[in-house]
N, C-alpha and C positions, 0 to 999 in steps of 0.2 A: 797649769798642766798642758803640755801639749797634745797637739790630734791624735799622733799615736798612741800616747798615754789614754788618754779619752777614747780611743776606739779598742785597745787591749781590756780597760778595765768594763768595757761595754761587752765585749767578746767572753769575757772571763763570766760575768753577773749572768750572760746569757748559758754559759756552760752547766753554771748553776743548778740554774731552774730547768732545763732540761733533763741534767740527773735527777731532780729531783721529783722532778712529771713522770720520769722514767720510773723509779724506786717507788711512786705511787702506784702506779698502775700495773707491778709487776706486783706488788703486795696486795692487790685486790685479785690479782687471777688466783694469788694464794689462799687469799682469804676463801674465794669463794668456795676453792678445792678442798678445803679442809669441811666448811661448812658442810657439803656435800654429801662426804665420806664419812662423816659423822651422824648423818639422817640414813645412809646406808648401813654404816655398821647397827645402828639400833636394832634395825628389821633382819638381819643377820642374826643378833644375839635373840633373836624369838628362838624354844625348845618345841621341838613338834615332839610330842608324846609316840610312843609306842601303844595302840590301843586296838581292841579287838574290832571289826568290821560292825557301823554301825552303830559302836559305844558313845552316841556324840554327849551324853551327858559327861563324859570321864573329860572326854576331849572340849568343851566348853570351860569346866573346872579348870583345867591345866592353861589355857591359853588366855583365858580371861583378864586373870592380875599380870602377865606378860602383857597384854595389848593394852590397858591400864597405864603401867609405867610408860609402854613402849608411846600411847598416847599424848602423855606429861612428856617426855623429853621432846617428841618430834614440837609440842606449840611451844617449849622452852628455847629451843635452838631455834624454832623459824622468829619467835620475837625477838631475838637478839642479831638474829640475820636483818632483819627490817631496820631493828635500831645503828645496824652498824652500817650498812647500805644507808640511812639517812645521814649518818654523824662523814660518812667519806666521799660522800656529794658533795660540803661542804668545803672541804679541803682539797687543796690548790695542788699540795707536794708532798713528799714525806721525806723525815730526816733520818737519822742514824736511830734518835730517841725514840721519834714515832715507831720504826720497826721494829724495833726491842718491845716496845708495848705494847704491840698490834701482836707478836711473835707470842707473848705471856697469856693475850688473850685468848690465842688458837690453842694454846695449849693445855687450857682449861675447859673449852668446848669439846676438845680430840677427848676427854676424859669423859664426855656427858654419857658416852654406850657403859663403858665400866662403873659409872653411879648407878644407871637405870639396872644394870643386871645386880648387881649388893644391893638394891630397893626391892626388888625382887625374890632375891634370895632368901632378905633379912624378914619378907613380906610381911611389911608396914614396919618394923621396930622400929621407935621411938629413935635410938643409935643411928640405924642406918638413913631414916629420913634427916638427920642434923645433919651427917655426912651431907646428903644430897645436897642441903640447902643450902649448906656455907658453900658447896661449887656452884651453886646457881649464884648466890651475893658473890663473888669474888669476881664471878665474869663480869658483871654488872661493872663491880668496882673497876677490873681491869678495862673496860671500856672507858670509865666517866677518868683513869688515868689518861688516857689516850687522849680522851678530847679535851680533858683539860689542859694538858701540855700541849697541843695543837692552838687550841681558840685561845689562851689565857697565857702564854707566856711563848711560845714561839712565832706564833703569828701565820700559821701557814694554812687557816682560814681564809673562805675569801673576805676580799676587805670590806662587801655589802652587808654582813652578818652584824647587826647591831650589836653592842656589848651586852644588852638586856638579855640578848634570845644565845647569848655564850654561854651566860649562868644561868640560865633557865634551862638550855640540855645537861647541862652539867649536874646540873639539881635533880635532877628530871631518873639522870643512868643511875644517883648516887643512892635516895632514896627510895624510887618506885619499887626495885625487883626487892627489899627486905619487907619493905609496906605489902604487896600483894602476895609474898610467903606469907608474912606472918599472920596476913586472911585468911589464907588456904588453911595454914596448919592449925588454925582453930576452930575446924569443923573437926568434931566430934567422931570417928569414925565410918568416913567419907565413904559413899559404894562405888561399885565401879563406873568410872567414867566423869564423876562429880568434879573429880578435882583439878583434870583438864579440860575442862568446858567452863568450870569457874573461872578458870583463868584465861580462856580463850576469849570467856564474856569483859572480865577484868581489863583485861588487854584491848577491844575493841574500846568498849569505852573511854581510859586512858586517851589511845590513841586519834579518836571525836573531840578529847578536848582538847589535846597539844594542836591539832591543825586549827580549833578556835583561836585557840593564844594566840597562834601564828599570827591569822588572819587579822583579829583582832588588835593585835599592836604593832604589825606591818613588817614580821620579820621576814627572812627570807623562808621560802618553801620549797 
């Protein structure tokens, strides 16, 4: 191969990874805009009552199971904001595939204000929390796509990330969010507040021991 060849094909690999640092970083201003506007629409979808001067018992009853739900979404959307913030630390670039995945992702989070209001509405139905919860596993799943095809078959992890600690987030998005529903949904007629602080508790804990594992088997952090 001669030098020109050698310095063309050098110029081209470098145009590459440029679009592709590009297409990362333009998909994280996305991400986070969405995430955003989806903690904003929940507190939008709160109903302020109409009540007479004074009536706060009326106005407690009405706003209650509204801050309730409104609760559950906001630590459902910040712990998948954290999960995804750590899983695109990791990664280097994003491809055509990553954005299609990342795109499926947001588009299941933009839906979290329209579950929280049908959880609401449906106030507590058996129907309407499956609803909920298969959007909460899907995001989950729609993440652990995401990094699966980044860490495990495209490569566009960085190259420090040991193969242990690829299948262990992977493990980690696939499993966790059905495992700590299907905790939650088996308390018994939960009161207000329980079921987002379970998981708020839930979720710190989780989170205590993945940075053990880390630490503990020297992956990257």
């Amino acid at each position: 191969m001669t030098s020109e060849a050698i310095d063309l094909d050098h110029e081209a690999r470098e145009h590459e990874h440029r679009r592709g640092r590009h297409w990362h970083e333009r998909l994280l201003m996305l991400c986070d805009g969405v995430f955003a506007i989806s903690l904003t629409l929940l507190a939008a979808e709160i109903n302020i009552p109409a009540i007479a001067d004074g009536d706060l018992a009326r106005l407690w009853g009405s706003l209650a199971p509204q801050l309730d739900t409104y609760a559950l979404s906001v630590v459902v959307i910040s712990v998948y904001w954290l999960a995804h913030r750590r899983f695109t630390a990791l990664i280097d670039k994003a491809d055509a595939p990553t954005t299609v995945f990342t795109l499926i992702t947001l588009g299941l989070v933009a839906l979290l204000p329209a579950a929280t209001r049908l959880v609401h509405a449906g106030r507590g139905m058996p129907s309407t929390m499956i609803v909920y919860g298969a959007l909460v596993v899907a995001i989950g799943a729609s993440l652990a796509l995401t990094w699966g095809y980044a860490a495990l078959i495209a490569g566009l992890v960085r190259a420090r990330v040991p193969p242990w600690q690829r299948w262990y987030y992977l493990a980690l998005m696939m499993f966790t969010p059905p495992f700590f529903l299907a905790l939650i949904m088996a308390v018994p007629s939960p009161g207000l507040g329980v079921v987002p602080l379970s998981l708020s508790a839930l979720f710190l804990v989780g989170w205590r021991l993945r940075l053990w594992v880390i630490r503990r088997f020297g992956g990257l952090g």
